[in-house]
N, C-alpha and C positions, 0 to 999 in steps of 0.2 A: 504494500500500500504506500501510494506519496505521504513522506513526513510534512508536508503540506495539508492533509486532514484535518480539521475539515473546513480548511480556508477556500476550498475553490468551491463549496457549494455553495448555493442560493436558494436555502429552504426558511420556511417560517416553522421554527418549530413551538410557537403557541397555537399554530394551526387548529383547530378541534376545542381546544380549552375551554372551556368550562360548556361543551357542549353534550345533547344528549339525542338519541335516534331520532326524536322528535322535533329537532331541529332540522330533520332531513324528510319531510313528514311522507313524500310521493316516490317510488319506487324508482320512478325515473331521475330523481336527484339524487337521487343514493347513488345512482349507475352513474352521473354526470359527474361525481365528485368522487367517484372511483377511479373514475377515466382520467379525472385532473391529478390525480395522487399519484396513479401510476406511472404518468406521463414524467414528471416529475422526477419520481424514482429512476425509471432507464433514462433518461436525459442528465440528471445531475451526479451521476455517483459513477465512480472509473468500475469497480468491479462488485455490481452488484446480485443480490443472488435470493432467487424467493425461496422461501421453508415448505413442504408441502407433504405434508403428511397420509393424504389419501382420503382425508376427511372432507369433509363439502363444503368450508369456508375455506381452507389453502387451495379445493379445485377451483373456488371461483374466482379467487385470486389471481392462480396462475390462467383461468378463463380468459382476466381481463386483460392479464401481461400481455398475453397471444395478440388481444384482438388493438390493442393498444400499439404494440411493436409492429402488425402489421399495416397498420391507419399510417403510423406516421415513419416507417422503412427504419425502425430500429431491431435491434437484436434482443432476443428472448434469454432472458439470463439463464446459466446454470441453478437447477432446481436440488435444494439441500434436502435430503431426507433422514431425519435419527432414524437409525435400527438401532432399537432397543434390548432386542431380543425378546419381547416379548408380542410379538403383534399376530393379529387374526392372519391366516395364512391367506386369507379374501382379501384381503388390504393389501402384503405383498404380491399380493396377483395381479390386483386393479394397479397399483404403480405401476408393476412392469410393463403391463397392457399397453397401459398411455401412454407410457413413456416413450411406448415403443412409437403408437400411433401419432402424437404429436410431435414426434420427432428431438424429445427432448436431454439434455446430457445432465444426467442426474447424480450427485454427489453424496454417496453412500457415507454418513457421518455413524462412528461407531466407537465407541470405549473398545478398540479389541484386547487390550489385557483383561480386562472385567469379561470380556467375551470368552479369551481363548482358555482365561482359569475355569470358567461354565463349561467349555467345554472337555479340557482336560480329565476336572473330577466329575463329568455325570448330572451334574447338577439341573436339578428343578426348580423353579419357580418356589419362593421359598426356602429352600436349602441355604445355611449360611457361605457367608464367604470369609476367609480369611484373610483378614487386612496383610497379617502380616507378609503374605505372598503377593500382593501387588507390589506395581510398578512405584517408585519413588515418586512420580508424577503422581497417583494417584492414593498415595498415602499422603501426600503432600493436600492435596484437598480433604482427607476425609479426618486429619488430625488439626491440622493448623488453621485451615479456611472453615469445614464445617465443625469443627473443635469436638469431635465426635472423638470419646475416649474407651468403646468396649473393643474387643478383640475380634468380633466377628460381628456380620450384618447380615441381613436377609436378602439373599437375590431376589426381589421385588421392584418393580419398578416404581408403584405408588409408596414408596416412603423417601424418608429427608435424604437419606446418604443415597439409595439405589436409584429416586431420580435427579440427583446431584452428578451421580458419575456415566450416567448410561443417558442422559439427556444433553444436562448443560457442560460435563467434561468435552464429548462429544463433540458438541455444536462450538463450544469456543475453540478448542484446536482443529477442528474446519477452518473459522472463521480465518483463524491466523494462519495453516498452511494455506490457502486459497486466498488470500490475502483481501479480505472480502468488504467492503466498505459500507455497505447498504444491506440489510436483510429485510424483504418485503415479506410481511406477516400475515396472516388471513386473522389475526386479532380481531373480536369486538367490545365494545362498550357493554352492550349488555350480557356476558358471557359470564363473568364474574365480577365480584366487587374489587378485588386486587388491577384489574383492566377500566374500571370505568373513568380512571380521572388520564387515559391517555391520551396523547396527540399523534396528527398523523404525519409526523416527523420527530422521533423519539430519540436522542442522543444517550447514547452510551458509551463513554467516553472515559472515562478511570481504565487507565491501564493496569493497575492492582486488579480489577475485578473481571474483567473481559478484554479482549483485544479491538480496542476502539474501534467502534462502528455506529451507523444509524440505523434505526428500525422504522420502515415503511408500512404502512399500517392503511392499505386504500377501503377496505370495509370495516372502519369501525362502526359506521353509523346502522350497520343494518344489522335487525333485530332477525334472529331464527326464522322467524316465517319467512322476510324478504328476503333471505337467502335461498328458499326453497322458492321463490315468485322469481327470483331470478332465473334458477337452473331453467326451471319449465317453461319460462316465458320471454326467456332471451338465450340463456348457455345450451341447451342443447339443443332447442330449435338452430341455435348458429351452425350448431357440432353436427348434429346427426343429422343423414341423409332420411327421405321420406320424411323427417316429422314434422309437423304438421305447423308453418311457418308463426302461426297468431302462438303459438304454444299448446299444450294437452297436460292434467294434471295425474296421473297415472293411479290406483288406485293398488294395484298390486305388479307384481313381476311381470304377472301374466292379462294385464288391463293396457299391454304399449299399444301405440298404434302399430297396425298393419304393416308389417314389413318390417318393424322395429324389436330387436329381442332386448333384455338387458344389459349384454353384451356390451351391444352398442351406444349406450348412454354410460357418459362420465359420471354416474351416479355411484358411491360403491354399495354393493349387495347389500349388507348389513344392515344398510337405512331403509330395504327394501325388506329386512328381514325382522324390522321391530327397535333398530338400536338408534338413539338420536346422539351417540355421541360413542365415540372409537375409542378409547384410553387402550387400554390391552388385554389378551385374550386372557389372561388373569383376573382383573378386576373389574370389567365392564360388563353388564350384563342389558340384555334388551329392555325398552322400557313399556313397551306393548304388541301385541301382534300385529297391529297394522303398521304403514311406513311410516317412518319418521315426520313426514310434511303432512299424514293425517293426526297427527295427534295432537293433544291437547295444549297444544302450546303455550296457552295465556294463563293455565292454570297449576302448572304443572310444571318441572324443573328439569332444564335440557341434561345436564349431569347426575341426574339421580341416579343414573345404571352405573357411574363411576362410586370406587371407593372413595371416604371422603379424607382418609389420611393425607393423601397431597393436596387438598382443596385448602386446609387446614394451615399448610401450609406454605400457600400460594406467593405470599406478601414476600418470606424470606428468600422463598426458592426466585422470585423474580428478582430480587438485590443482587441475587449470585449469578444472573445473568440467564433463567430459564424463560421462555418464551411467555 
């Protein structure tokens, strides 16, 4: 990255401040100030790189990057994904899918020491690990940075230390070998309370805690539903062939239109299968049997099929530099 960071940008980063979805109240301004955020993003930053996890707010993100980069003849950044080791083997299917179809170079971020000791001794979800056989780098985070003093931890991914080093270890040393200046987020305001006071121009700049970069954040204003009014009524009508150009809300797997299987929609199965929110194949559980866009949304809590140990503790995990 230029030691020039971040003097050559020209962002406003009180952007969004003290604002809320409701400030963005029509579906089509939500989409118009995505479009300005992204614009933005691949325009001001030398090397920047969207997050995208396979969930439906990083697809729609990366939806707009596409449609964004090819409106105005810019380049589609490299897409960062954590492997955590812990994910629906549906979610690494649908990445690869896409990635293949969209044509994109995707940056596989991985703790592989935490990884290659899972794999050495056997290990299950669950199963401790012993610090003392990691890497110096990551005894180094899990004594000194998270000041965690027992002998062993649980390979898990929803707790402080397992997504401390299989998340945010992860993703910071990406950031720094790829030298990465911008990370564009599929974050929202109303997702959680640790996200609602963000902008959409987020500096992260303490080189003690992260390798200096900015976070791009082009859908914070849209609320759950308007994420799923987007897929149907703009992102896959763009994507997929035959459907049905005004949009169609699909009711099940097997309610697509004609010619359309779910295959071919960047929708991943799982939302198709009850779950409104991915965390991992350990902790997440579906939150009803029909798809995620017919459910109860306004009454009812997009994370409740997540454990709530990292929820708990969102606040600290995001000082340390978690998404």
């Amino acid at each position: 990255m230029s030691e020039a960071f971040p003097d050559y940008l020209d962002v406003d980063y009180t952007d969004g401040e003290g604002e809320t979805p409701e400030d963005y109240p029509s579906i089509e301004e939500k989409i118009e100030k995505a479009i300005e955020v992204t614009r933005a993003g691949l325009e001001q930053y030398e090397n920047p790189a969207v997050m995208w996890t396979g969930g439906k707010d990083s697809t729609l993100t990366l939806y707009f990057i596409k449609e964004v980069a090819e409106r105005y003849d810019l380049d589609v950044p490299p897409a960062v994904f954590i492997d955590h080791y812990q994910h629906f083997d549906e979610i690494m299917d649908f990445v690869e899918h896409w990635a293949d179809e969209w044509d994109l170079d995707v940056i596989w971020a991985r703790n592989e020491d935490v990884g290659n000791y899972v794999d050495e001794h056997g290990l299950e979800p669950g199963d401790d690990i012993d610090v003392s056989e990691l890497s110096e780098h990551n005894r180094h985070h899990i004594r000194n940075i998270l000041e965690y003093e027992e002998d062993t931890f649980p390979f898990l991914l929803d707790t402080y230390v397992g997504n401390h080093l299989l998340k945010t270890v992860a993703l910071n040393d990406t950031l720094e070998e790829y030298d990465i200046d911008g990370v564009i987020s599929g974050v929202r305001w109303d997702e959680q309370e640790a996200r609602a006071d963000e902008t959409f121009f987020s500096p992260r700049h303490d080189p003690d805690i992260y390798p200096p970069h900015d976070r791009i954040q082009p859908i914070l204003q849209f609320e759950e539903s308007a994420v799923w009014d987007a897929f149907w009524y703009f992102a896959v009508p763009d994507t997929v062939e035959n459907y049905p150009e005004d949009g169609y809300v699909p009711e099940s797997d097997e309610d697509l239109p004609e010619g359309v299987s779910q295959e071919d929609v960047p929708v991943s199965p799982k939302y198709f299968a009850g779950f409104r929110s991915l965390g991992s194949e350990v902790s997440t559980d579906k939150s009803a049997e029909e798809p995620a866009w017919l459910q109860d949304m306004a009454n009812t809590t997009e994370r409740a099929g997540r454990a709530q140990d990292k929820e708990d503790l969102m606040e600290r995990l995001r000082d340390l530099g978690y998404m």
